[in-house]
N, C-alpha and C positions, 0 to 999 in steps of 0.2 A: 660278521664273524666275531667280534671284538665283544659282542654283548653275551655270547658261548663263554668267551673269558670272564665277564665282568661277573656277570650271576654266578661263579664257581665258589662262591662263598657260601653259600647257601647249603646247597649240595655235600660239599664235601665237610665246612666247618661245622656247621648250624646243625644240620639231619644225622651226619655220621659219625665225625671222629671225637668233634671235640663238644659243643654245648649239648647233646644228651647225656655225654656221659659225666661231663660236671652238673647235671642236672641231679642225675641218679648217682655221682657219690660224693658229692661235695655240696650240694643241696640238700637233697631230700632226705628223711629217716627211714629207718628200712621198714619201721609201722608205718610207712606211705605206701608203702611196694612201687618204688619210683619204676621198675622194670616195666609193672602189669599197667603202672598210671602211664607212661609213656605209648604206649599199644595201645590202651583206649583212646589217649589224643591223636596216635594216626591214625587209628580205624576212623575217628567221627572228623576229621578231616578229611579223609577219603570221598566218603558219604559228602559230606557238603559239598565238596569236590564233583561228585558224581551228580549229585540233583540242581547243579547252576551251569554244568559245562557245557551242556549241548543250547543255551540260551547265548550265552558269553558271546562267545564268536559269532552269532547268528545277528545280534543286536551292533558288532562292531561294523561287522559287514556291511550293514543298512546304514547305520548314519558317519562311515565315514572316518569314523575313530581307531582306528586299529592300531595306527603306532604314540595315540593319546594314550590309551587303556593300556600298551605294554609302558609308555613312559612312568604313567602312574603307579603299575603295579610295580616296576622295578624301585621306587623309591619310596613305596610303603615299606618293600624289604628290607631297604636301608633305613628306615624306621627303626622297624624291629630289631635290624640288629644293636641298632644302639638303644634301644630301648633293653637289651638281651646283659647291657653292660652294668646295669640297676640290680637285677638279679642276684641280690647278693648270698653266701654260702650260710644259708639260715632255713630253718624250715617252711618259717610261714612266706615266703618268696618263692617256694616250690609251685603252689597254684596260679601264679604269675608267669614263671616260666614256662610252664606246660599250655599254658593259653597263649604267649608268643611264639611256641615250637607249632601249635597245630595252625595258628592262623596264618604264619609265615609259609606255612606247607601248599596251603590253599591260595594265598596268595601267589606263590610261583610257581604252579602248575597253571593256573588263571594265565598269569603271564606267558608261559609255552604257549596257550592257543595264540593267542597273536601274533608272537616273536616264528612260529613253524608257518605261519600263515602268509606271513610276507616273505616269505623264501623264493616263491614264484613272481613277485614283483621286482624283486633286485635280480637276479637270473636269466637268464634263456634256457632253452632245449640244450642247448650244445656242452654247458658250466653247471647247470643246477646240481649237479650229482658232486662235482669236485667242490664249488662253494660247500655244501651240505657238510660234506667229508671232513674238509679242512676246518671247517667249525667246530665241527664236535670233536677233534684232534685236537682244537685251540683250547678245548672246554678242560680236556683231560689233562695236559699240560699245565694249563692254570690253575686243575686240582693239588697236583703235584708241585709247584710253586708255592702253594695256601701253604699248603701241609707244613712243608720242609722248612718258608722263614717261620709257621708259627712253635715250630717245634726249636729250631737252631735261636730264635730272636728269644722266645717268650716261655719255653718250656720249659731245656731243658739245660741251660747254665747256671752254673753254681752260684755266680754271682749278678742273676740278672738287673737289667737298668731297670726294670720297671719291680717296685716289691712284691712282693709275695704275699702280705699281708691282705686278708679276707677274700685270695685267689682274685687279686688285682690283674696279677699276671694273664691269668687267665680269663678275666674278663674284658681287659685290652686288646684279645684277639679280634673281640666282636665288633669293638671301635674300627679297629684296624683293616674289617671284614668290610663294614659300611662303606670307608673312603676305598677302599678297591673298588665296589662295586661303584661307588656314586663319580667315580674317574671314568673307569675304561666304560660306562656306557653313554660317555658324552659322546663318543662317533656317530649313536645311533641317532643320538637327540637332533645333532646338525644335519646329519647325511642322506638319512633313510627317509624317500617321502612319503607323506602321507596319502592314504588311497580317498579318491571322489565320494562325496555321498552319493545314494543312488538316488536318481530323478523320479524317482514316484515311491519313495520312503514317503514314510509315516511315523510320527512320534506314534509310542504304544507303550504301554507299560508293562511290567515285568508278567504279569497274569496273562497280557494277551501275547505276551514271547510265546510261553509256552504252548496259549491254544493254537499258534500256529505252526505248533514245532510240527505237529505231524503231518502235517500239508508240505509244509517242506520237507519233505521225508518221502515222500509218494514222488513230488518233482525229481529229488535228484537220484531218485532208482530210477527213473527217464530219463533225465543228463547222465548219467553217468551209473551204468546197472551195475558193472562190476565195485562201485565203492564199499556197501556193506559188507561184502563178503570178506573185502580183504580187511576193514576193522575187523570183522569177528576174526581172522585170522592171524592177524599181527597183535589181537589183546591176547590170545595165548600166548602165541612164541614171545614176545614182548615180555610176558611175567619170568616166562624160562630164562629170559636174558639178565631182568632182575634180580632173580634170586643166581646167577652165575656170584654176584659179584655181593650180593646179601648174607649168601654161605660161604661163602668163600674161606671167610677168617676161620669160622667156624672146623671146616674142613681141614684146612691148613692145622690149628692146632691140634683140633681133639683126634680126628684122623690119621695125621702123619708126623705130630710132636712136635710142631713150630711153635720155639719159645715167642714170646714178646717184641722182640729185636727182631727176629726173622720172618715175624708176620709184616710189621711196618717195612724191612727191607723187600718182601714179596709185593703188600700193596702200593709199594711205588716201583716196583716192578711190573706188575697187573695195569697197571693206568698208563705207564708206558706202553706197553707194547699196544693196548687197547686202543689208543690215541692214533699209534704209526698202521693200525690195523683201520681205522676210518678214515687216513689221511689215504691210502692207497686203496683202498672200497670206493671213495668218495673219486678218484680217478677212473677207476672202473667203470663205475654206475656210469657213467658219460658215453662209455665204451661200446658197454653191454648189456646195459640196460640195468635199472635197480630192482625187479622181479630175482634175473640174473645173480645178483650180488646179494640179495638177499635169503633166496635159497643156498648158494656155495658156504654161506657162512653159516646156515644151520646144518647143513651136512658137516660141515668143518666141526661146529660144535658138539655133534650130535657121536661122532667120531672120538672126538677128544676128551667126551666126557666117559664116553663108555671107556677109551685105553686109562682112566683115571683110576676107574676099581681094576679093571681086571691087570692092571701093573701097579697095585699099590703095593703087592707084595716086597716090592722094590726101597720101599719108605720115601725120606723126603724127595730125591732124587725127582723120581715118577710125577710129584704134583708141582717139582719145579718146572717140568718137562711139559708136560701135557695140562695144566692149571692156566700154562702162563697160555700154551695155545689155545685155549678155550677163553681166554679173555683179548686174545689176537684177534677172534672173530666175534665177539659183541661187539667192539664201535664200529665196522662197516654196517652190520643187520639193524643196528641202533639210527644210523645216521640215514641209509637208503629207505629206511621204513617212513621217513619224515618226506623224505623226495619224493618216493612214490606214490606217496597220498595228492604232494602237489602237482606231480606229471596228471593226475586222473583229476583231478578238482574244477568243479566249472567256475572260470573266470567269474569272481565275483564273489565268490560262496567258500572264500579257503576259510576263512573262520568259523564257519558253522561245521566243515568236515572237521578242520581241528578239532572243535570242541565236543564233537562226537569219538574223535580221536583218544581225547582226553578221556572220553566216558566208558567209552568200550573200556579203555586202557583198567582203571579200577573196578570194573563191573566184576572183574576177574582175576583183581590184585590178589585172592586169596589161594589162588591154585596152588605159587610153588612153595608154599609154607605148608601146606596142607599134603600136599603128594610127598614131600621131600621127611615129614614127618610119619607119614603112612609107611615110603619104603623101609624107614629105620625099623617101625614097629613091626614090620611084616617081618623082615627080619631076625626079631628077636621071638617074634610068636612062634615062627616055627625050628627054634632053636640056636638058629647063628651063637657062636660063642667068639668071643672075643673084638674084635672093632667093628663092631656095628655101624659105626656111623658113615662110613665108606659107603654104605649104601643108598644112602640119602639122596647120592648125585643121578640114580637112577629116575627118582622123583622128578627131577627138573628134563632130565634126556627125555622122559615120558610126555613132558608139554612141551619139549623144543618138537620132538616126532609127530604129535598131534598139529600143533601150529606149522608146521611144513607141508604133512598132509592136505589141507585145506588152502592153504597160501597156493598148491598146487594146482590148485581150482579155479586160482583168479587166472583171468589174462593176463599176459605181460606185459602187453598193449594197449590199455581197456579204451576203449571208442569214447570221449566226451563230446555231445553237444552244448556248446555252448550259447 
């Protein structure tokens, strides 16, 4: 669970709050268009992302290496991030940045496949849903810690210890980001064992990973039929859950007039509750299954997004109300969606379904940017005056509804042989 906290540096400092946006306005010139460069380095992260994931886990799995390969990738991160501290506020260090933003991106998604993989090795039947839960509540917690000493230590005193000069400050967070992460994942380094190579692996190289991707792909529709269905189902609703917390700020401002101060106090509000929302999912799922837990929480969502417009009339109130509940129910559906895969995974093979996991996952990263941008323009096409952008959350209610739909379709159960 302790490696949930460790990698939150990543996540929350590196991708969201703080090195893209000193990328784009303390780095870059706006003849860069740091906004548009930034979107291309995740789009083609994504992509590289998508064309190695379904190999990753597949090649861990055969020889054996699965908490070698997450050791590793966790401390390339920690690489990067101190390599993030070189960066300095100049222009021509912009194309540097942007190549540690997207290779870090891929390197810790890499790392998910084997960190969700071993979930069923440390666990039982009886715990896998509460460990899961309690992780990804330890994860959001630890976002909320990043955030608050890098903002109270490094941000924003008048007289900080560290200077200010060429946004020192601010590139000491990423130091700062490294040693968190390179501490709290020493538990995994000593604790967590490593799984057996298989008795009749073969060295192969990366060419023949693939020629034999699709052969394993026909097996484990026979181990286990109901797996694809629920990837293709959880990479929907999965994106819906995304873009809950991708628009969020977005909505919050442009929609309901939250200054600056009242987005940061909402989004350490939103990771709260999100957190105490996977910590009590993650006891459920054990209860009632994580099909269970992960349906209630798209009806929860799918509910909360809709009272968001039609009580917006209300103003801030309304998305303090129903925003916060809509982010109450993405860490349980975030957390059971990782259980679930390993309740149904045949003994031996969680790394190749993660890493299909992982692929599904961005095959269809583009939905809720795409729908959430349709609802506003529908919108305005046929007349809407005045706050459009309330509409948008329709966009994402529309792939939470779809990905429930079809989640409807798996088993709750689903039969492995193993």
């Amino acid at each position: 669970m302790l490696w949930d906290w460790a990698e939150q540096p990543y996540p929350t400092i590196m991708q969201t709050f703080i090195f893209p946006v000193y990328l784009a306005s303390a780095v870059a010139t706006s003849a860069q268009n740091p906004d548009q460069a930034i979107g291309w380095a995740t789009a083609i992260a994504g992509v590289v992302l998508a064309l190695i994931a379904p190999v990753l886990g597949r090649r861990s799995d055969e020889n054996g290496r699965r908490k070698f390969w997450l050791v590793i990738n966790t401390y390339m991160l920690v690489a990067i991030m101190l390599a993030s501290f070189f960066v300095e506020p100049k222009a021509e260090f912009f194309l540097f940045g942007l190549v540690l933003y997207a290779l870090g991106s891929v390197i810790q998604e890499s790392a998910f496949i084997n960190y969700y993989a071993m979930l069923k090795g440390v666990t039982n039947e009886s715990n896998i849903g509460k460990i899961s839960g309690f992780a990804w509540a330890l994860g959001y917690v630890g976002g909320i810690v990043l955030l608050m000493v890098s903002l109270i230590a490094f941000v924003l005193p008048d007289n900080p210890v560290i200077p200010t000069d060429d946004s020192l400050n601010i590139r000491a967070i990423f130091v700062f980001c490294a040693i968190w992460t390179l501490v709290f994942s020493i538990p995994l380094l000593l604790f967590v064992p490593e799984i057996p190579k298989k008795a009749n692996a073969q060295k192969e190289s990366i060419a023949e990973s693939y020629g034999k991707l699709w052969a394993q792909l026909k097996t484990l529709r026979a181990q286990a039929p109901e797996t694809l269905k629920f990837l293709i189902s959880s990479a929907i609703y999965r994106d819906g859950l995304a873009g809950v917390f991708t628009f969020g700020a977005v909505l919050g401002t442009l929609a309901f007039g939250f200054d600056q101060q009242s987005i940061i106090f909402y989004g350490v509000a939103a990771n709260i509750v999100a957190g105490i929302g996977a910590a009590v999912g993650g006891v459920l799922d054990d209860r009632i299954g994580s099909r269970a837990v992960i349906v209630g929480s798209l009806i929860g969502l799918i509910i909360s997004g809709s009272c968001v417009f039609i009580f917006s009339y209300m103003g801030p109130i309304a998305y303090w109300i129903f925003g916060l509940t809509l982010s109450l129910f993405v860490g349980p559906a975030q957390a059971s969606s990782r259980t679930f895969v390993s309740r149904f995974t045949p003994t031996g093979r969680e790394g190749e379904v993660f890493g299909l996991y992982q692929f599904t996952g961005r095959a269809v990263s583009f939905l809720s940017g795409a729908f959430w941008s349709l609802s506003i323009g529908t919108a305005v096409a046929v007349g809407v005056s005045g706050n459009t952008t309330v509409y948008g959350i329709w966009g994402i209610v529309l792939i939470l509804t779809v990905g429930l739909f079809l989640l409807l379709r798996v088993h709750p159960n689903p039969k492995v042989i193993d």
